[in-house]
C-alpha positions as CSV (number, residue, x, y, z in Angstrom):
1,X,19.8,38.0,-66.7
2,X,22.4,39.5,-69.3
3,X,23.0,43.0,-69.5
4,X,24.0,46.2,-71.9
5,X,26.9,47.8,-70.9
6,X,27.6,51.5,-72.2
7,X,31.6,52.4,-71.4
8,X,32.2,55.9,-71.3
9,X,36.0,56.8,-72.3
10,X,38.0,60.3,-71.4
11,X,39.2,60.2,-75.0
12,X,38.3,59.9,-78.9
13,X,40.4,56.6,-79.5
14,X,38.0,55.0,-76.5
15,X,41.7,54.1,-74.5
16,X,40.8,55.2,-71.2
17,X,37.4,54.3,-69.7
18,X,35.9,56.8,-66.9
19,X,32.3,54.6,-66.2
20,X,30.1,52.0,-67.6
21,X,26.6,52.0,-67.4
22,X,24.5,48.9,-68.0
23,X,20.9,48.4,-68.9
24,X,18.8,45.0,-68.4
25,X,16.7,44.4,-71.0
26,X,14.0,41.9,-70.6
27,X,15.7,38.7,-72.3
28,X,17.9,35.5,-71.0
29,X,19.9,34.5,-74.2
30,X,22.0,36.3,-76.7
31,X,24.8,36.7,-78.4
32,X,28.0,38.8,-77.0
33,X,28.5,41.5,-79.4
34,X,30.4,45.0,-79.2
35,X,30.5,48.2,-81.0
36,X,34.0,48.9,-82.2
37,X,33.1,52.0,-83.7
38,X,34.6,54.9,-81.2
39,X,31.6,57.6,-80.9
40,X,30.4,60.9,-79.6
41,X,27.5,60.2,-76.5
42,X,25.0,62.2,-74.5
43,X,27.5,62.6,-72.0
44,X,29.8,64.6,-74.0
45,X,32.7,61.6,-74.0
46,X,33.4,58.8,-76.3
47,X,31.9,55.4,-75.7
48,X,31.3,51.9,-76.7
49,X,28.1,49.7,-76.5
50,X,28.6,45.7,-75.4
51,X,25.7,43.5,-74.9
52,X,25.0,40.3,-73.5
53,X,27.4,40.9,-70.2
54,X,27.0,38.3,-67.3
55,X,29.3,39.3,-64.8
56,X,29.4,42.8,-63.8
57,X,32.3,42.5,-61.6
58,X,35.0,40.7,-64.2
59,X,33.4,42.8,-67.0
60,X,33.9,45.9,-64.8
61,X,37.2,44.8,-63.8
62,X,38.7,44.1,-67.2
63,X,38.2,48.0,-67.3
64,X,39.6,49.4,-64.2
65,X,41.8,46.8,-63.4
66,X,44.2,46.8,-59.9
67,X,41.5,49.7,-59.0
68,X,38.8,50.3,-56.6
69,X,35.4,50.1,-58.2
70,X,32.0,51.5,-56.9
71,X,29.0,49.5,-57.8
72,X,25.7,50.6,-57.9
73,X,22.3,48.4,-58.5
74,X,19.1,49.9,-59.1
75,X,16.0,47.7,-59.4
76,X,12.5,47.8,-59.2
77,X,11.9,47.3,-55.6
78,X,10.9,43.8,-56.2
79,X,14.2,42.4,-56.7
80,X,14.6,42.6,-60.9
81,X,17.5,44.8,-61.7
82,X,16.8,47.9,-63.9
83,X,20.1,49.8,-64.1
84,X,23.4,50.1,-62.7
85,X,26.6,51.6,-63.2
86,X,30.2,51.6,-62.1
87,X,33.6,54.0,-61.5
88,X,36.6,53.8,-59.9
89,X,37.0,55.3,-57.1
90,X,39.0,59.6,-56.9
91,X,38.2,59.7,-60.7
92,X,36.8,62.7,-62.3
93,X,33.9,61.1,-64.6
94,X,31.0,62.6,-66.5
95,X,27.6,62.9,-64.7
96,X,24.6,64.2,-66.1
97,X,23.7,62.8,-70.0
98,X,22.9,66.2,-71.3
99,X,24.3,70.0,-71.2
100,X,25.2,72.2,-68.8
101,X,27.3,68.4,-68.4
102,X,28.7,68.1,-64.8
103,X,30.9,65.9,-63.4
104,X,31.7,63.8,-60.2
105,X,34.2,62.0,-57.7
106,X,33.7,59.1,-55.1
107,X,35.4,58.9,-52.2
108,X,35.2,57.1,-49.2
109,X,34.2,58.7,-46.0
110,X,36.9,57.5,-43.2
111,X,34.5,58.5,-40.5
112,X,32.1,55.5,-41.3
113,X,33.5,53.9,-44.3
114,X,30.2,55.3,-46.7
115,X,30.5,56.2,-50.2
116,X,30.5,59.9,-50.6
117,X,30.1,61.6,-54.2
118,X,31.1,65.2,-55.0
119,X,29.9,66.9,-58.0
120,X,32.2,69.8,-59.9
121,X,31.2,71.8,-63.2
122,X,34.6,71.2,-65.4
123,X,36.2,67.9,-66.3
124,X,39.0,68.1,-63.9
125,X,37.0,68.2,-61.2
126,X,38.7,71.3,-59.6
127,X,35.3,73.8,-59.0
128,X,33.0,72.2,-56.8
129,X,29.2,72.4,-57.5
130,X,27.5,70.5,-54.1
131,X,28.1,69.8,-50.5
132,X,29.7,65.9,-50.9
133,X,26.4,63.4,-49.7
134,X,26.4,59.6,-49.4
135,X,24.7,57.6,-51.9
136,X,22.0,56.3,-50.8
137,X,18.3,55.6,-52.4
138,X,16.0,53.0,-51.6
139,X,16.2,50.1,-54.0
140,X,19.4,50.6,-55.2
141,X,22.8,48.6,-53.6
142,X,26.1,49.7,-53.7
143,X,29.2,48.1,-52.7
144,X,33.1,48.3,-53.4
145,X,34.8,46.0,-55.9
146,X,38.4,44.6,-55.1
147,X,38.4,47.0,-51.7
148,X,40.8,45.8,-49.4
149,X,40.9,48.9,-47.0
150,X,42.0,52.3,-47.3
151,X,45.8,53.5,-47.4
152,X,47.5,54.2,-43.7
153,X,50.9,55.6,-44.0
154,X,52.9,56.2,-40.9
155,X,56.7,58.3,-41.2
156,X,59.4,58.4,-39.4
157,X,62.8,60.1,-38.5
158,X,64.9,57.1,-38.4
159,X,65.9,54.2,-40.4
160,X,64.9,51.9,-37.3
161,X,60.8,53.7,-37.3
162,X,60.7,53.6,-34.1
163,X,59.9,57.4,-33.9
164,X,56.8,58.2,-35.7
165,X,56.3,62.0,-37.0
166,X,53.5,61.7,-39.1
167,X,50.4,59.6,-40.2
168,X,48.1,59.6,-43.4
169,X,44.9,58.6,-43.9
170,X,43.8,59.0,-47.9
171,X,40.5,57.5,-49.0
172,X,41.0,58.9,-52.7
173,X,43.1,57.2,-54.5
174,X,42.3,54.7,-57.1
175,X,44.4,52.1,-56.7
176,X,44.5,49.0,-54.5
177,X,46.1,49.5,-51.2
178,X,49.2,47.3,-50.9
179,X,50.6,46.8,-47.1
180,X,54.2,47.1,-46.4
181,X,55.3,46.6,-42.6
182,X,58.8,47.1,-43.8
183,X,61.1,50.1,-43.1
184,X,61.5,51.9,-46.2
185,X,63.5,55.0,-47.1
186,X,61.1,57.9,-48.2
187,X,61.4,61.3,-49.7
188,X,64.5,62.9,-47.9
189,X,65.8,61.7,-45.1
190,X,62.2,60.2,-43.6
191,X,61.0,56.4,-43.7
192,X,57.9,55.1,-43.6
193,X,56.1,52.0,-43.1
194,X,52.3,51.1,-45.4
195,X,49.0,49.1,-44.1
196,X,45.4,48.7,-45.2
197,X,42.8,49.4,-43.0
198,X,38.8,49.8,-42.8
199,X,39.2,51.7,-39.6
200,X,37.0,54.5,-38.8
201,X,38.4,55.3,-35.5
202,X,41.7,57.2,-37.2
203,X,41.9,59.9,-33.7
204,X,42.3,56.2,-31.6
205,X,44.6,55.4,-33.4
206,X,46.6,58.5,-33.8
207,X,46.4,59.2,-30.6
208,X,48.1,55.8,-29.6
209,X,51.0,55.9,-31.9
210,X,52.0,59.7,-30.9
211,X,50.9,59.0,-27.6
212,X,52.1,61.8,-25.2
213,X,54.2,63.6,-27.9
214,X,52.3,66.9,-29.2
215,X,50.4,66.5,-32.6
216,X,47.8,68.2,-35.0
217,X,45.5,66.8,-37.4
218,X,46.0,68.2,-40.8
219,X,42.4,67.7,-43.1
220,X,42.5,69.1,-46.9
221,X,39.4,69.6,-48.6
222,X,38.3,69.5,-52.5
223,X,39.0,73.1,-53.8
224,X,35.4,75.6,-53.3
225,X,34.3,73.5,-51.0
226,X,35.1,75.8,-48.0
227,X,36.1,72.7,-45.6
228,X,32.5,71.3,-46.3
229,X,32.1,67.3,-46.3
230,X,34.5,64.6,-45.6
231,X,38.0,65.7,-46.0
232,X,40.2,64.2,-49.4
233,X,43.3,63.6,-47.1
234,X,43.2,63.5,-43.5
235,X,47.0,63.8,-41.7
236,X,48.2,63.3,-38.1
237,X,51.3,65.4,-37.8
238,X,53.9,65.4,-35.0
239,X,54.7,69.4,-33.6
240,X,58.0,70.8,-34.2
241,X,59.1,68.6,-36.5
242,X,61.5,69.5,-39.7
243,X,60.2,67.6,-43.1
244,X,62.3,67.6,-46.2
245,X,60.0,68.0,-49.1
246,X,59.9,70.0,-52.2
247,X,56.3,70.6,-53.3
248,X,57.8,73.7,-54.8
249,X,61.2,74.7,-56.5
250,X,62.0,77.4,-53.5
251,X,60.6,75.1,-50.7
252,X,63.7,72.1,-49.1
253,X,61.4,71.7,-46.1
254,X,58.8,72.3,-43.6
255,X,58.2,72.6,-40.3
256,X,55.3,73.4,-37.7
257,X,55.1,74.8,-34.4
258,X,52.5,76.3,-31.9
259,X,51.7,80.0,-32.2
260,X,53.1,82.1,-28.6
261,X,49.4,82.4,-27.6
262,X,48.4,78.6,-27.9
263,X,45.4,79.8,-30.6
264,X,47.0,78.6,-34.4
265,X,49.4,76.2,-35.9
266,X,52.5,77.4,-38.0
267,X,53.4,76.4,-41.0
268,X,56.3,77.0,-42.1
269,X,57.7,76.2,-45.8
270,X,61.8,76.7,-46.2
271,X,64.5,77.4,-49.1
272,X,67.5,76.0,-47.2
273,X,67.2,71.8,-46.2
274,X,67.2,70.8,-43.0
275,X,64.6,73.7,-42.1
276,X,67.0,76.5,-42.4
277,X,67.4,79.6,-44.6
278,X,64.4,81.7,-45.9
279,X,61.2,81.1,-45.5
280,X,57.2,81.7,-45.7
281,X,54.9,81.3,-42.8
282,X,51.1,80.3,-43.0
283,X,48.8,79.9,-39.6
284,X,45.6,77.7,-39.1
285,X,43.6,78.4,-36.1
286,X,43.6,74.9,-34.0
287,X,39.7,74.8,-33.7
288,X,39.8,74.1,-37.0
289,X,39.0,77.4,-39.0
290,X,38.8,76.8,-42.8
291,X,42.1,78.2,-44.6
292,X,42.7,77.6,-48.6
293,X,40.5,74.3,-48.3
294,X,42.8,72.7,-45.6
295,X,42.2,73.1,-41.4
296,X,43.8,72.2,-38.3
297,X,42.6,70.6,-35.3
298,X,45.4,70.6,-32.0
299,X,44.3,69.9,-28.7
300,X,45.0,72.4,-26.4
301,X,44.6,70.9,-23.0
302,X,46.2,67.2,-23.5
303,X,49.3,69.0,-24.6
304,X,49.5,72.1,-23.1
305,X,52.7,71.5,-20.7
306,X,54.4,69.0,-23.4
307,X,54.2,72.1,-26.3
308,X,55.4,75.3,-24.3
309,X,58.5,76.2,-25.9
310,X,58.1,75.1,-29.2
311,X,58.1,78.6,-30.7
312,X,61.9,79.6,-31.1
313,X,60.4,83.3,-30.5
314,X,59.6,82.5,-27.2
315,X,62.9,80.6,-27.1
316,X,65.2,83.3,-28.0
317,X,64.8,85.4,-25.4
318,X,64.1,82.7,-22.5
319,X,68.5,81.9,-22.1
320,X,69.4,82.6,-18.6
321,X,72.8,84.6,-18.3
322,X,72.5,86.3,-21.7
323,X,74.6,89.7,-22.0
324,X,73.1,93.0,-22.1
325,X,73.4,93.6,-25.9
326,X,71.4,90.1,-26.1
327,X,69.0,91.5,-23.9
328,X,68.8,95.0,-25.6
329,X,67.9,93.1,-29.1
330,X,65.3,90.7,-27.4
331,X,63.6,94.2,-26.1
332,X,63.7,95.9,-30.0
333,X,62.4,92.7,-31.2
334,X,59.5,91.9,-28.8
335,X,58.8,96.0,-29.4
336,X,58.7,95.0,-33.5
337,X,56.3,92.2,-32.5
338,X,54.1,94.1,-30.6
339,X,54.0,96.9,-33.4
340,X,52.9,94.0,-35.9
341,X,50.1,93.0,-33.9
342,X,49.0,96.1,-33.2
343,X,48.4,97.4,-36.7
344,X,46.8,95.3,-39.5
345,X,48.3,92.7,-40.7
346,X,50.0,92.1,-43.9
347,X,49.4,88.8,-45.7
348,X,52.8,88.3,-47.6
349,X,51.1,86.6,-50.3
350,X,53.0,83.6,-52.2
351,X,52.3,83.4,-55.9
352,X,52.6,80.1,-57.2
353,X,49.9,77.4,-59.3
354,X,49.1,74.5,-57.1
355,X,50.9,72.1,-58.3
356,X,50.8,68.1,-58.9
357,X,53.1,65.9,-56.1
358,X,52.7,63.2,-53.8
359,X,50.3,64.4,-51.2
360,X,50.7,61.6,-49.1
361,X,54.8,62.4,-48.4
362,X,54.7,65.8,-47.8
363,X,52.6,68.1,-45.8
364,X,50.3,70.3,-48.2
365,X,51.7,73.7,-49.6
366,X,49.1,76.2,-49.4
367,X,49.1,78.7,-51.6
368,X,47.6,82.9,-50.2
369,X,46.8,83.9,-53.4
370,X,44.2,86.4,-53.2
371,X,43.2,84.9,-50.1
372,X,42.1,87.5,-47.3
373,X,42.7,85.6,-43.7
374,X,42.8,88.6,-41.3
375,X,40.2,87.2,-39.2
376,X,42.6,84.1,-38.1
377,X,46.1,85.1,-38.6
378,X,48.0,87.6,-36.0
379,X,51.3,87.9,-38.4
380,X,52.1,86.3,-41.7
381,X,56.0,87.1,-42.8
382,X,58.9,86.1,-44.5
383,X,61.9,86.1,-43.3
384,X,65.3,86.2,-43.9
385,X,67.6,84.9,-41.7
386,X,70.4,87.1,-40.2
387,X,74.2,86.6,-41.5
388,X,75.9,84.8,-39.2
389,X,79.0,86.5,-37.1
């Protein structure tokens, strides 16, 4: 059975296609033809009409090519198809055929390997309408086109990668995951090594590659979705380690530690390299509290001898043999800690536009604008290091 095929593009010169819909029409010959004329459709984009299409999959394919297609089949419960329609997978495409439009993303849910589709209210795909949900009606089929597993990406700390620091997970992206077992010099001074997997077992496996060594898992979510639904990026992130990254101009690198009462991970994001010089501080509870679309998840009781001492506050004052003036300025600034905590706390709040970078290099900078956290944070500063003597 041929079919109709409706391509939907994201501009007026029909250059870059977003989905295709087909039709199947009730005939078994005809003649290929195509619509070259560029127009306006119920969706709101520019499209193109084809007929007589035999293959979905190369036809589909000559669209999105090197990308990860979905596929979906509707027929009528007795076998004969009816409709279907396909997308590549983390792009933002038009959804409903008629005004107020809306507009959608697939993903791929890492927990069980489903479809998952989210629907926003603007092209971009930045304000969230619904709570993601798995496709999935009776008499339609869905499958993934050129899939070959989702995108693993393990760092490391030396050229040899024999010290992992952190691992990614990310189900969005478009393209075709390509493996790369090889040790290859990242961003800064880390390295990192690339495979494809279908797992859905990702705390297994982060938990045998950090084994002992103290890490978090590090889940961002699809902005106003208030941590709802299958995470967009899921990260496995070794504690107390420094990160060179520059998401923003100010920020060299990061680095992460546990809070003095064992309750929040801290990020924190740093002008000088090497983790040094200025810096902002942002804390996540560890039970996984929601915080700008991103949470944490740290498990207390497998690590709690290994992590003691990771905060250099608890640090500073710990040195045996210290002189009295030493001692005298732990005391004033234990005092200043105590007065922090007792009154409320002040959110120093970091004004900056999110901004486009490789998400799957550097840990996520999240951005307190306007964003009233009281409820999870005991202190939120910036500091300024001392000059040195």
């Amino acid at each position: 059975m041929f079919a109709t095929a409706h391509i939907h593009f994201a501009d007026s010169q029909c250059a870059t296609p977003l989905r295709i819909d087909y039709a199947f029409p009730n005939s078994t010959t005809c003649t290929p033809t195509q619509e070259a004329m560029c127009s306006t459709d119920d969706f709101g984009t520019s499209s193109q009409h084809w007929s007589c299409v035999a293959d979905l999959r190369n036809f589909g394919t000559s669209y999105f090519p090197n990308k990860v297609i979905h596929e979906s089949i509707d027929d009528d419960c007795k076998g004969a198809s009816v409709s279907a329609f396909q997308a590549p997978m983390g792009t933002c495409i038009p959804s409903t055929p008629a005004p107020p439009y809306t507009f959608a993303k697939l993903f791929i849910d890492p927990t069980n390997g489903a479809t998952i589709i989210t629907t926003y209210s603007d092209a971009l795909c930045t304000s969230r309408v619904n709570v993601s949900s798995p496709i999935s009606k009776e008499c339609t089929k869905t499958q993934l086109l050129n899939y070959n597993g989702s995108l693993a990406l393990t760092t490391y700390t030396t050229s040899d990668c024999t010290t992992p620091i952190k691992l990614v997970h990310d189900t969005s992206i478009p393209q075709l995951c390509t493996s790369n077992p090889t040790c290859t010099k990242g961003t800064g001074q880390e390295y990192t090594t690339t495979s494809c997997t279908n797992s859905t077992t990702l705390d297994e496996t982060a938990l045998k590659l950090f084994s002992t060594t103290p890490y978090f898992k590090f889940q961002t979510f699809p902005t106003t979705s208030g941590c709802t639904g299958p995470a967009e990026s899921t990260q496995y992130v070794r504690l107390g380690t420094c990160f060179e990254s520059s998401p923003m101009d100010w920020v060299h690198a990061i680095n992460t530690s546990l809070s003095i009462d064992g309750r929040y991970i801290v990020f924190r994001y740093y002008a000088g390299f090497k983790c040094t010089g200025w810096y902002e501080q942002t804390l996540f509870p560890n039970e996984g509290g929601c915080v700008t679309n991103a949470r944490v998840f740290y498990n207390t009781t497998l690590f709690e001898s290994d992590a003691k001492g990771l905060d250099m506050r608890v640090v500073s004052c710990a040195v045996v043999g210290v002189s009295v003036a030493s001692l005298i300025s732990c005391g004033i600034y234990w005092w200043c800690c105590r007065k922090t905590r007792q009154g409320k706390t002040r959110i120093s709040r970091m004004r900056w536009n999110r901004v486009k970078y490789d998400s799957l290099l550097p840990l996520q900078m999240i951005p307190l604008e306007s964003i009233d956290i009281t409820d999870y944070v005991q202190s939120s500063v910036s500091v300024a290091p001392a000059a040195e003597t």
